[in-house]
Residue, then its C-alpha position, 0 to 999 in steps of 0.5 A: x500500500x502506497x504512503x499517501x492516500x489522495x482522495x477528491x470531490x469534483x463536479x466539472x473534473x477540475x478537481x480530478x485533474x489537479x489530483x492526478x496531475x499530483x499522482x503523476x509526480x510521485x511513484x506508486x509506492x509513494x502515493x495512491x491513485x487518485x481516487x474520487x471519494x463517491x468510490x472510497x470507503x471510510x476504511x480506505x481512508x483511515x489505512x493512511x497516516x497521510x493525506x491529501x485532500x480535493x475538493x471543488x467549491x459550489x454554487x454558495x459555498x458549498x461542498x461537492x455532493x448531490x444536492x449540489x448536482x455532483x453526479x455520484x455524490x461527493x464530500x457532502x456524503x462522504x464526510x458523514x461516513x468518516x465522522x466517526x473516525x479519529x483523524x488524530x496522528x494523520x497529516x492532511x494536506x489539502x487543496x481547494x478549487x474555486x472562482x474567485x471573480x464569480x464566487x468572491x465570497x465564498x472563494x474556496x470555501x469547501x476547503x476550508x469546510x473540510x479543514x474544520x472537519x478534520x482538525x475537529x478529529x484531530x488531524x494535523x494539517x499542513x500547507x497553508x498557503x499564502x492569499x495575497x495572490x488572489x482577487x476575493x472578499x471572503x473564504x471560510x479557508x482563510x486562517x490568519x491570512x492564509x489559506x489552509x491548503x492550496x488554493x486554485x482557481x481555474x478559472x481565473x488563474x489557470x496558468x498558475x496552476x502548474x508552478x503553485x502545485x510544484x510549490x506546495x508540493x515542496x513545502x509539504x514534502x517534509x511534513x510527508x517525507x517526500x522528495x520532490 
């Protein structure tokens, strides 16, 4: 079993893009695929002691899942089935999607869902991320003006994408033992 366990949400497959655009840079021992969580099971999930995290933002803030037109289902079904579990010992980075020109007050707000979520079960979370590169009014992933994870906005800044992914992805590896 790989090291590092990668699960997502997505409904337009942005989501799932960045997640196996990751996956691409690290080995199969060192990482498992991708994996969209509408397939995942709380079992699955809990055999990693390290884990990255994706998720899109929808419509108000909201995280991917059914009553958000996400085919399959997402976090918003996902996260009850782990609630249960006790996160603590886990390091979980996490990286979020959104539209900051659309959606300015709520610009990756299902990250931020998803940290509370976590740290609630006592999981260690790393890659904070800075937010002076980004046009927005408000973010429930905003803590001490920094984002909890890495945030990305297809949309508005896609050519940045690449080169932020490469950068997170070095300032996790410590946390993870990773070389990148």
């Amino acid at each position: 079993m790989a090291r590092i366990g990668l699960f997502f949400a997505s409904s337009t497959g942005n989501t799932r893009r960045i997640a196996k655009a990751i996956k691409k840079r690290f080995d199969d021992d060192t990482m498992a695929e991708a994996l969209n969580v509408n397939k995942a099971t709380p079992e699955l999930l809990a055999g990693y002691s390290h884990l990255i995290l994706g998720t899109s933002t929808l419509g108000g803030g909201q995280l991917p899942g059914l009553s958000t037109d996400c085919m399959g289902g997402g976090w918003e079904e996902f996260l009850p089935k782990i609630a249960h579990l006790d996160l603590g010992g886990k390091t979980i980075a996490l990286f979020g999607l959104g539209d900051q020109s659309k959606y300015p007050d709520e610009f990756v707000d299902a990250m931020g869902i998803i940290h509370e979520f976590v740290v609630a079960r006592g999981a260690k979370v790393v890659g904070q991320w800075p937010a002076d590169e980004y046009d927005f009014i408000s973010s429930k992933a905003l803590v001490n003006d920094e984002f909890v994870g890495l945030a990305l906005d297809q949309e508005n800044q896609k050519l940045l994408t690449d080169t932020r992914v490469d950068a997170w992805l070095k300032l996790i590896a410590p946390e993870f033992g990773l070389k990148v």
